[in-house]
VMD Tcl script that builds the backbone (N, CA, C; Angstrom):
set m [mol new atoms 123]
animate dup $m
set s [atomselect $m all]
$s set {name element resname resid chain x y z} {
  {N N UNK 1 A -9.905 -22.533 3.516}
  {CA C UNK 1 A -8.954 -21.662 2.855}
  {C C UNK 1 A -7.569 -21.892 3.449}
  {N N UNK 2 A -6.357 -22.131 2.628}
  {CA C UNK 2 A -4.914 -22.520 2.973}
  {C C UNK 2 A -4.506 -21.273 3.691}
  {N N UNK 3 A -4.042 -21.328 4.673}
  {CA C UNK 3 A -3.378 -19.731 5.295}
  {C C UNK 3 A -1.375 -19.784 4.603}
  {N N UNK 4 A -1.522 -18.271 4.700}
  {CA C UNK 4 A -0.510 -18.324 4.073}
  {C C UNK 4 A 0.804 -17.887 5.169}
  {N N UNK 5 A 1.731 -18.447 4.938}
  {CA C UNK 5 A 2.968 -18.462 5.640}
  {C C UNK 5 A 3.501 -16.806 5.924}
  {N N UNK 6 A 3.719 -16.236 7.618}
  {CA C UNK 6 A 4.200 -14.966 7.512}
  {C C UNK 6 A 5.280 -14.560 6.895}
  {N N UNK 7 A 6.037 -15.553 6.289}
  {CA C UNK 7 A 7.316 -14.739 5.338}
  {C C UNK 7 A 6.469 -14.421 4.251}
  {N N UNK 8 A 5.656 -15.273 3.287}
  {CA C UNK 8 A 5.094 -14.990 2.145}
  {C C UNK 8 A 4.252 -13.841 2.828}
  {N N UNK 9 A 3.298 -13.295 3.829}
  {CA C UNK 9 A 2.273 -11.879 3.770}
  {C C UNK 9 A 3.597 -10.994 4.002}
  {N N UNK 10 A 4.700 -11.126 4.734}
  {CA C UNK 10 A 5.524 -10.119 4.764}
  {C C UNK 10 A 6.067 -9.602 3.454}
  {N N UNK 11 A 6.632 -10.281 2.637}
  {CA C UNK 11 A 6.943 -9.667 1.018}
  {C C UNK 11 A 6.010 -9.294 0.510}
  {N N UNK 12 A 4.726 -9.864 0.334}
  {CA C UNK 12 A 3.414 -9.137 -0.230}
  {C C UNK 12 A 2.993 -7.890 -0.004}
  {N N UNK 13 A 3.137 -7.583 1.708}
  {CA C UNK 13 A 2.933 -6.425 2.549}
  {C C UNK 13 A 4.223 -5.077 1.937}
  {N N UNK 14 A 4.933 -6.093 1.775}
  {CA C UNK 14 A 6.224 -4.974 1.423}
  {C C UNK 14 A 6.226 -4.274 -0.035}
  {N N UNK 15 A 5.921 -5.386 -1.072}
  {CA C UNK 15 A 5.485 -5.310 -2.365}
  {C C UNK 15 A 4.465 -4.107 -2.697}
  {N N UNK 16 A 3.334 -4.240 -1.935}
  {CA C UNK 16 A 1.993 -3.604 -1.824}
  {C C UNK 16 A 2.453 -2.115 -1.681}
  {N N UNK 17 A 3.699 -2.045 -0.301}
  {CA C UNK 17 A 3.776 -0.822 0.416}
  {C C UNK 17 A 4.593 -0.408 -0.720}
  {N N UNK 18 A 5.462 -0.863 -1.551}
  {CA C UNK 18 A 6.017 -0.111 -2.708}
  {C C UNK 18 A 5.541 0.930 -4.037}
  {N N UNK 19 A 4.122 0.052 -4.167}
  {CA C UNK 19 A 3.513 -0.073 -5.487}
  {C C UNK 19 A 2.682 1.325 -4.696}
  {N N UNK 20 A 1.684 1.447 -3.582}
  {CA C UNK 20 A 1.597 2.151 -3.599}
  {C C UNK 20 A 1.972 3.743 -3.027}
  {N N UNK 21 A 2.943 3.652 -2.571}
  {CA C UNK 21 A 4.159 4.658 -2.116}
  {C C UNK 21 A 4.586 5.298 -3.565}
  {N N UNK 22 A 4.944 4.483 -4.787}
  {CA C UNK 22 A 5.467 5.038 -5.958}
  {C C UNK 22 A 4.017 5.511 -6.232}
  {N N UNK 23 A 2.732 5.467 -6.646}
  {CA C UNK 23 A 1.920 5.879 -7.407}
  {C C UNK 23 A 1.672 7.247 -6.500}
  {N N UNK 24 A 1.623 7.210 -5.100}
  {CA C UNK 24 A 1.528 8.707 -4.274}
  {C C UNK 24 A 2.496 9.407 -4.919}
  {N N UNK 25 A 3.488 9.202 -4.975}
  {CA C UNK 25 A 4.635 9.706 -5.220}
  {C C UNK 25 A 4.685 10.306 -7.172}
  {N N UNK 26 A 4.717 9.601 -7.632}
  {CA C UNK 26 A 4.273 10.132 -9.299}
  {C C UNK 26 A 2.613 10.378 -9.843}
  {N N UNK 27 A 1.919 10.738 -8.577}
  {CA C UNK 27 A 0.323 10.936 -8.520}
  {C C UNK 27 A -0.127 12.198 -7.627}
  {N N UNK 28 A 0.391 13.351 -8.058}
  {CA C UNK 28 A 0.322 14.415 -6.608}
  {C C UNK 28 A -0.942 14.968 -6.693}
  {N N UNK 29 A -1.885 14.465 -7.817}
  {CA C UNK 29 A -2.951 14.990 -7.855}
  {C C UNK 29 A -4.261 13.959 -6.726}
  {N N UNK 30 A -3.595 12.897 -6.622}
  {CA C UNK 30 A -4.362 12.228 -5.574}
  {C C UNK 30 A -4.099 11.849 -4.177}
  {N N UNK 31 A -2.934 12.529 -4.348}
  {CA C UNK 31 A -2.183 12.625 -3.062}
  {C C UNK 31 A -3.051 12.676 -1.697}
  {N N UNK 32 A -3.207 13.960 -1.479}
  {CA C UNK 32 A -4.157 14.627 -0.810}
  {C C UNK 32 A -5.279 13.600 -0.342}
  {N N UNK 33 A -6.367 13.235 -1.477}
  {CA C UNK 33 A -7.808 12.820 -1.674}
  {C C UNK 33 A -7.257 11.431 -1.059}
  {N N UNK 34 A -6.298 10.386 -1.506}
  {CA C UNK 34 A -6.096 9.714 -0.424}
  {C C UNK 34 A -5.922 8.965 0.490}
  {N N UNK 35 A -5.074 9.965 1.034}
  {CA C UNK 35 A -4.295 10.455 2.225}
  {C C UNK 35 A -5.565 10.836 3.217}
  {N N UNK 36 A -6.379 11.941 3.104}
  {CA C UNK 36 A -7.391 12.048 3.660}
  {C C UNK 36 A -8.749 10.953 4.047}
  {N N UNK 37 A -8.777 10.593 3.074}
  {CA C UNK 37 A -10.217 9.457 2.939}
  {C C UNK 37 A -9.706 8.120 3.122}
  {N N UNK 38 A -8.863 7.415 2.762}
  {CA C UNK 38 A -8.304 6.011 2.799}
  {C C UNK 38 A -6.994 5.982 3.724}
  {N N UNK 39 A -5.756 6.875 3.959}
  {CA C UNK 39 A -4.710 6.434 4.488}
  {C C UNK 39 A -5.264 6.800 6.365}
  {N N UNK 40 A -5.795 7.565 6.776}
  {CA C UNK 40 A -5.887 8.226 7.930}
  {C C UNK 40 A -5.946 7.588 9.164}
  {N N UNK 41 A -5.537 7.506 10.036}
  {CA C UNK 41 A -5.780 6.256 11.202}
  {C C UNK 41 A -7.435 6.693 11.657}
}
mol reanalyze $m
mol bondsrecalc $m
mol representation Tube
mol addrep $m
């Protein structure tokens, strides 16, 4: 498998952190559910 260059995972990473930051954000009904179950350290 080709590894991919850290500038290319850094925009991806950033991309990702957008897409789902806006859906928390215009999604308050899943906010919560998660935040609790999937985001939590």
């Amino acid at each position: 498998m080709k590894k991919i260059n850290l500038a290319w995972q850094i925009v991806i990473a950033l991309i990702l952190d957008v897409l789902v930051g806006s859906f928390l954000h215009y999604s308050p009904e899943y906010h919560e559910t998660l935040l609790n179950n999937l985001l939590s350290p």
